[in-house]
MDAnalysis code that builds the backbone (N, CA, C; Angstrom):
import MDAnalysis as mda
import numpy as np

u = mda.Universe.empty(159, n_residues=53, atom_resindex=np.repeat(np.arange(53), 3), trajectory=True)
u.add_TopologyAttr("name", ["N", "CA", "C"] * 53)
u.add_TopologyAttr("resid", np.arange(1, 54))
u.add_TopologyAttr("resname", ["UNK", "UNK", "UNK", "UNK", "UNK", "UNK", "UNK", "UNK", "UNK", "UNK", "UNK", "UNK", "UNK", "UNK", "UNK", "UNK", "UNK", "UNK", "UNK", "UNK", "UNK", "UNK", "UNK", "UNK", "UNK", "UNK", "UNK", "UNK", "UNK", "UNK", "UNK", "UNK", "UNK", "UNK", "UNK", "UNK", "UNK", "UNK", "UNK", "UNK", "UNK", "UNK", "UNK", "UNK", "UNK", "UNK", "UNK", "UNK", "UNK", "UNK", "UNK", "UNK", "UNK"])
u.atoms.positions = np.array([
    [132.525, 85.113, 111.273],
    [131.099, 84.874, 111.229],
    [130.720, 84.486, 109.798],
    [130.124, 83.370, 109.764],
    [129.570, 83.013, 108.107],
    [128.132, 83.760, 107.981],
    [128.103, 83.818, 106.642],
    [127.152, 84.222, 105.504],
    [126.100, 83.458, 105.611],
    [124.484, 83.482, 106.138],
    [123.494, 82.598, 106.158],
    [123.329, 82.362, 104.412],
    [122.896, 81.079, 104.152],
    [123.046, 80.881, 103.083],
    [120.893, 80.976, 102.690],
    [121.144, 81.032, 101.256],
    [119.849, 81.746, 101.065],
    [119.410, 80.543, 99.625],
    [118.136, 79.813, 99.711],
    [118.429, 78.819, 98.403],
    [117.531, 79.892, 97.612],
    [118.209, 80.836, 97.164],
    [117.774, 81.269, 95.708],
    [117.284, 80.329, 95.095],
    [118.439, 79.580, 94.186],
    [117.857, 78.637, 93.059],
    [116.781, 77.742, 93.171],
    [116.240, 77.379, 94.031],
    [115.361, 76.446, 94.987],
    [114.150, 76.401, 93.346],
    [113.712, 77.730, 92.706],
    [112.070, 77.638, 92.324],
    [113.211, 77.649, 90.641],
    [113.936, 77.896, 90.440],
    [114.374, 77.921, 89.105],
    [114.635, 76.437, 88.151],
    [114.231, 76.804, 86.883],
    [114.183, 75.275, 85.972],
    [115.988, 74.531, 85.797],
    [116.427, 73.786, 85.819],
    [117.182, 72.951, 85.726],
    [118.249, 73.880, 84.428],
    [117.583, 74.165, 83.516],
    [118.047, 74.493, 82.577],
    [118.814, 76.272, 82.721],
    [118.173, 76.821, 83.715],
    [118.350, 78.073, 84.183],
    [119.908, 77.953, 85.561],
    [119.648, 77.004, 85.977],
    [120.982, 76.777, 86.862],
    [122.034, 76.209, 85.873],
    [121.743, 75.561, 84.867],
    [122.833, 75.496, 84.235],
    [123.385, 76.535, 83.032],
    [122.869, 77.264, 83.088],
    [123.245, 78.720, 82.283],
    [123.887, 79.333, 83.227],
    [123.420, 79.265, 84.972],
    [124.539, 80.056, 85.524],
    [125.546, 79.360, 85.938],
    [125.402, 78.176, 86.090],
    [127.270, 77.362, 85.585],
    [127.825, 78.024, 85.003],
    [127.454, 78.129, 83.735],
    [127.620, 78.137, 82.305],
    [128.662, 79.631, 82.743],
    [127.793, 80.658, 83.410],
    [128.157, 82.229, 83.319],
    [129.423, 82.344, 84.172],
    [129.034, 82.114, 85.293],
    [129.988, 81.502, 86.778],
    [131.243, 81.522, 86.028],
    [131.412, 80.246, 85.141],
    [132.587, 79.568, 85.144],
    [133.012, 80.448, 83.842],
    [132.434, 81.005, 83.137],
    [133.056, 81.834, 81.899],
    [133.692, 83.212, 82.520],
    [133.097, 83.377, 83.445],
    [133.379, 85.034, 84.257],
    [134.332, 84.893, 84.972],
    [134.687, 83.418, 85.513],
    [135.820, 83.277, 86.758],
    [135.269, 83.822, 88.080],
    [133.935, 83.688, 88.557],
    [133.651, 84.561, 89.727],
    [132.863, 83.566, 90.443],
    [132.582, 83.917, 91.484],
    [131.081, 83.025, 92.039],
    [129.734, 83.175, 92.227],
    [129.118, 82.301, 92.259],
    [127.560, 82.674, 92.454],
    [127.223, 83.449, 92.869],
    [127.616, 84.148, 94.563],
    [127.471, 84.881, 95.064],
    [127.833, 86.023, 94.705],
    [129.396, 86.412, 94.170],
    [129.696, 87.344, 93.347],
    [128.840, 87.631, 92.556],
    [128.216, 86.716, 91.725],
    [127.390, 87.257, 89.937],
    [126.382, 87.732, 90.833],
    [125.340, 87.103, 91.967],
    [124.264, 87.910, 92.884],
    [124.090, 89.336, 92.908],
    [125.599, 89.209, 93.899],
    [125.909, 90.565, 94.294],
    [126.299, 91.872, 93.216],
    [126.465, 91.103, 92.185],
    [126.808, 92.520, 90.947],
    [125.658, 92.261, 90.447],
    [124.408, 91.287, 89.718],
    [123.382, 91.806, 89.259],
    [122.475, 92.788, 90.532],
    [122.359, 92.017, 91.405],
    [121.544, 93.100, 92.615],
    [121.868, 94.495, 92.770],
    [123.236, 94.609, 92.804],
    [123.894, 95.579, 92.685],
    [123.752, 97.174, 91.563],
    [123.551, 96.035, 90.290],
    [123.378, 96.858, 89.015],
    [121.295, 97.361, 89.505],
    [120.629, 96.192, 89.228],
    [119.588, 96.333, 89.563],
    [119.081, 97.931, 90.516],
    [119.817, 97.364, 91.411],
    [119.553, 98.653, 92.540],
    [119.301, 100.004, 91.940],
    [121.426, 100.300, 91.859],
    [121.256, 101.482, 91.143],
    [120.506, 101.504, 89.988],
    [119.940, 100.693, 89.081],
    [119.269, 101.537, 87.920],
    [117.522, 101.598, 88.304],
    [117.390, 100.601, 89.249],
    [115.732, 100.764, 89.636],
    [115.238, 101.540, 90.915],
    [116.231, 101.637, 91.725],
    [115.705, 101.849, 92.988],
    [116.560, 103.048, 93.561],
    [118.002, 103.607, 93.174],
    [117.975, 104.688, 93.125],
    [117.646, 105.741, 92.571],
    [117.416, 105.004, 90.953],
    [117.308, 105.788, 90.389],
    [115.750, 106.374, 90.420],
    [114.857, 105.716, 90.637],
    [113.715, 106.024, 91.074],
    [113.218, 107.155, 92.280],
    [114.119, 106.803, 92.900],
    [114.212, 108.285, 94.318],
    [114.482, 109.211, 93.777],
    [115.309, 109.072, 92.928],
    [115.728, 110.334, 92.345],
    [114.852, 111.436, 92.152],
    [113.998, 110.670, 91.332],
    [112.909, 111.442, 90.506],
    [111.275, 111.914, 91.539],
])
């Protein structure tokens, strides 16, 4: 089963997709990868950590 695809980048400036080239290809990972670990980080520091308290 595939992954519905989602156009994130759709509202971002030209110059902002090419910084995540830029990151992508320095990290060795993929778009979706870098997504999934900032969302990831995000989470836990905003949204669990917020229940917490």
């Amino acid at each position: 089963m595939s992954t519905p695809k989602v156009r994130i980048l759709a509202d971002v400036s030209v110059e902002t997709k090419q910084k995540l080239e830029e990151v992508v290809q320095t990290l060795k990972i993929t778009k979706k990868d870098f997504f999934d670990r900032i969302i990831d980080d995000y989470y836990e520091e905003y949204v669990v950590n917020q229940n917490k308290n």
